[in-house]
Legacy VTK file of the C-alpha trace (Angstrom):
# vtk DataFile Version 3.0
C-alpha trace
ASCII
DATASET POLYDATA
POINTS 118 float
-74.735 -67.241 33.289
-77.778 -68.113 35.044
-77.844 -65.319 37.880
-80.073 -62.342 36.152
-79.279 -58.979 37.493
-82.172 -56.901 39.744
-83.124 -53.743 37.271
-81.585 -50.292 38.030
-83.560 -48.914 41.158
-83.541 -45.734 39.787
-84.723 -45.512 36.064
-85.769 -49.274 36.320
-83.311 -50.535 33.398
-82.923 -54.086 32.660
-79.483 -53.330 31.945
-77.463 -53.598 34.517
-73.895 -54.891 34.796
-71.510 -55.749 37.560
-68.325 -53.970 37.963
-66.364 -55.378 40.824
-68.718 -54.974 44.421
-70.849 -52.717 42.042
-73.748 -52.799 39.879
-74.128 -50.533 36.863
-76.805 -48.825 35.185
-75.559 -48.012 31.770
-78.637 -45.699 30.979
-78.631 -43.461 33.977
-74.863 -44.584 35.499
-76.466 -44.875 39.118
-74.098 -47.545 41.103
-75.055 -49.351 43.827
-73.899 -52.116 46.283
-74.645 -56.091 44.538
-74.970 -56.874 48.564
-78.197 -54.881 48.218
-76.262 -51.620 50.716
-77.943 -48.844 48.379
-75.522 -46.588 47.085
-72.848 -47.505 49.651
-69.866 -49.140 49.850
-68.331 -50.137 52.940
-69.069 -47.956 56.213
-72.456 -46.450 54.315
-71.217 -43.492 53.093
-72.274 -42.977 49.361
-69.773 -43.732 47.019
-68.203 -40.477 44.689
-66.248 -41.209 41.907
-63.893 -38.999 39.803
-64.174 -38.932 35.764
-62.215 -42.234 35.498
-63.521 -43.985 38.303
-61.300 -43.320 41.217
-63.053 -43.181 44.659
-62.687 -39.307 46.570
-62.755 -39.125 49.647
-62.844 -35.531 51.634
-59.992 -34.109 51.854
-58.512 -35.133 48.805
-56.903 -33.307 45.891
-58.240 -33.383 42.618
-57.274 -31.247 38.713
-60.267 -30.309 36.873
-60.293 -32.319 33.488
-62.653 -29.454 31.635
-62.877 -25.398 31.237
-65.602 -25.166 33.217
-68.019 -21.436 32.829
-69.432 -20.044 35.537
-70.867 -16.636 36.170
-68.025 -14.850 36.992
-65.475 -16.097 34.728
-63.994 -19.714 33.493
-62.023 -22.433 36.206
-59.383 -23.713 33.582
-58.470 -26.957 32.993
-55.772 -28.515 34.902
-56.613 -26.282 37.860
-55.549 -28.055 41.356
-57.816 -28.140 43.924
-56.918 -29.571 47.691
-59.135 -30.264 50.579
-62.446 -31.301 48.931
-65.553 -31.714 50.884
-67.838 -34.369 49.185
-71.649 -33.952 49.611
-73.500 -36.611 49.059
-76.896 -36.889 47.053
-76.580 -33.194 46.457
-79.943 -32.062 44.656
-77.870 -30.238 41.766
-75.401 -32.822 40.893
-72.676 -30.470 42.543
-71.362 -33.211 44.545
-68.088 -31.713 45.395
-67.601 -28.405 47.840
-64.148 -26.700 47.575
-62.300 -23.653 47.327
-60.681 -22.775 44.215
-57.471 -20.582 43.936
-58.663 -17.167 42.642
-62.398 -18.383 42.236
-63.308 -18.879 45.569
-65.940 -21.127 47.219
-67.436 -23.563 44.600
-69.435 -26.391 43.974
-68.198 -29.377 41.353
-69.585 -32.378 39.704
-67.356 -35.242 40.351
-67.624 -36.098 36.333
-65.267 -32.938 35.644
-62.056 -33.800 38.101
-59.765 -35.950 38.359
-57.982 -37.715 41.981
-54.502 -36.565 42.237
-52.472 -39.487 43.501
-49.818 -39.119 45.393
LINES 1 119
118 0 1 2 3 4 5 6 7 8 9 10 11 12 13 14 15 16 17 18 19 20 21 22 23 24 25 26 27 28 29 30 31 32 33 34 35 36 37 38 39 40 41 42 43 44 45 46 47 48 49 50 51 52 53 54 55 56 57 58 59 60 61 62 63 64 65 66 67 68 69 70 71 72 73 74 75 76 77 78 79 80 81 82 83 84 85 86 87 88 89 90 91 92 93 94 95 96 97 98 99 100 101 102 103 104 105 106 107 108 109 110 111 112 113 114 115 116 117
């Protein structure tokens, strides 16, 4: 192999790998385009993935994989939510708007759901 990867442009990691169209960091898991897009893929939109790698897209469904604690009580796992709204490069890592059944309005890190396939 004589093609050496660019470092993360993130955290600057040596370590990068190629996954398909992607690169890799394993140290801070940032992805971005091997064309040299960014974090794109396709039509520029950033690219959200679910806790085992499938891409959302808004208005998907997705189950939570996790209790997750919040102020007012717990979301339990295996709790359906429909009609996401993805937000992009959100500053707290909640990457995911929705509303949850008996919660409410809520924000989500993509790590904790799961894509429900049809």
């Amino acid at each position: 192999m004589t093609d050496t990867l660019p470092p993360c442009p993130k955290c600057s990691s040596p370590y990068t790998y190629e996954d398909g169209p992607l690169l890799i960091c394993p140290e801070c898991a940032h992805e971005w385009s091997a064309a040299g897009g960014g974090d794109s893929e396709g039509g520029g939109e950033a690219v959200i993935k679910d806790s085992v790698g499938n891409i959302l897209q808004d208005g998907d469904s997705v189950t939570v994989i996790k209790d997750l604690k919040y102020r007012g009580g717990v979301v339990k796992v295996g709790t359906k939510v429909k009609g996401i709204r993805l937000v992009p490069g959100a500053s707290d890592g909640h990457d995911i708007d929705c509303k949850i059944p008996g919660v409410g309005q809520m924000g989500l890190k993509s790590q904790f759901v799961k894509k429900l396939t049809d």
